[in-house]
C-alpha positions as CSV (number, residue, x, y, z in Angstrom):
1,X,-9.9,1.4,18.1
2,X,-11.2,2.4,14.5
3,X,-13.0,-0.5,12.4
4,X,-11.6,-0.4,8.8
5,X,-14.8,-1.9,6.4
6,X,-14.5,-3.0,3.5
7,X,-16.8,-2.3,0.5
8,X,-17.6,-2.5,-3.1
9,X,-17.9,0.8,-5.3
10,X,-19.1,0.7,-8.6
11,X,-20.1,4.4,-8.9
12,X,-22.3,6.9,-7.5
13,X,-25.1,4.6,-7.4
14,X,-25.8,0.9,-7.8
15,X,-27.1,0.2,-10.9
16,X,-29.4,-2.7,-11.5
17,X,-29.0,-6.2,-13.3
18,X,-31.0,-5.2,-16.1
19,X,-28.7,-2.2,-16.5
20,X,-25.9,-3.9,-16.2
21,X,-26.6,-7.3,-18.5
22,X,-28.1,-4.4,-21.3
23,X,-24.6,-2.6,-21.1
24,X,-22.8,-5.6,-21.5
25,X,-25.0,-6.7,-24.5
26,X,-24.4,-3.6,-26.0
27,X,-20.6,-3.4,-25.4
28,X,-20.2,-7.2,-26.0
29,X,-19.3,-7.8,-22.5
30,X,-20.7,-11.4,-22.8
31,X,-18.0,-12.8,-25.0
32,X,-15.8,-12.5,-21.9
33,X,-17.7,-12.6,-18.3
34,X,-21.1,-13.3,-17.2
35,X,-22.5,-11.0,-15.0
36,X,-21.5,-13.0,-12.4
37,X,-18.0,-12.9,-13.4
38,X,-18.0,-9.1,-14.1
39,X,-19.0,-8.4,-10.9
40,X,-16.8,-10.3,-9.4
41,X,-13.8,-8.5,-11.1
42,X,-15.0,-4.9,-9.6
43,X,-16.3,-6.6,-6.3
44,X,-12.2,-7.1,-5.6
45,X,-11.9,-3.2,-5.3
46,X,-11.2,-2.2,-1.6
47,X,-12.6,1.2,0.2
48,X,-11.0,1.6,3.7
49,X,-13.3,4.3,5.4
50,X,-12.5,5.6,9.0
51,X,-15.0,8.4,10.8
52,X,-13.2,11.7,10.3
53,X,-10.8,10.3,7.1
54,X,-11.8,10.5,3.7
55,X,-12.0,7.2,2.3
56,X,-8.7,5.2,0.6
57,X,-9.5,3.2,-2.1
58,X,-7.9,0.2,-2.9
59,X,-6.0,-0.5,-5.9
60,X,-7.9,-0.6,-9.5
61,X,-6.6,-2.7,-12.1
62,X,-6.8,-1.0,-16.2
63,X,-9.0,-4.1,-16.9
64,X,-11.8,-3.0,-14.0
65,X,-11.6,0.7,-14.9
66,X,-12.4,0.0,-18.6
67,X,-15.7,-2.3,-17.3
68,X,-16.4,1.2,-15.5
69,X,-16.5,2.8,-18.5
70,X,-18.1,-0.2,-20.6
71,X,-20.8,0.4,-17.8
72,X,-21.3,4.1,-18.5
73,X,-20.2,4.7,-15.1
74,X,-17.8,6.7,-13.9
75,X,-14.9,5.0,-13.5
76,X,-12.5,4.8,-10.4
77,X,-9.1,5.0,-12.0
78,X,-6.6,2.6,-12.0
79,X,-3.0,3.2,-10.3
80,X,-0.9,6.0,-12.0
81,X,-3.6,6.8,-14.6
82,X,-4.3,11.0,-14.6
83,X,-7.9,12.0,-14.0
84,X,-8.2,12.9,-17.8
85,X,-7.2,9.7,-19.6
């Protein structure tokens, strides 16, 4: 029986704290999370992956795709939302 496992995606690559905490700085991220907090917000976002399936991604809220793009990275989009917005 296929395991489903759950994981966190943030982009292409995992960026680091000081990338992260500089980004927020610089898009005034602070004044509402802390890291802490920010990362908590994206670490909701499910990926179900299954050998030989492509991977389903959970649900992504507006508020968690714009810390994607606060970030610089690119974003997974949230429900309904075309590729090009």
């Amino acid at each position: 029986m296929p395991t489903n496992h759950y994981s966190c995606y943030i982009g292409p690559y995992m960026p680091t704290n000081h990338y992260i905490q500089k980004k927020m700085e610089e898009k005034g991220l602070f004044a509402a999370y802390t890291l802490h907090e920010l990362l908590d917000e994206l670490d909701v976002i499910e990926s179900f992956m299954e050998p030989g399936k492509a991977p389903i991604q959970g649900e992504v809220l507006k508020k968690q795709e714009q810390i994607y793009r606060d970030l610089d990275v690119t974003p997974l989009l949230a429900a309904g939302q075309p590729a090009d917005s």
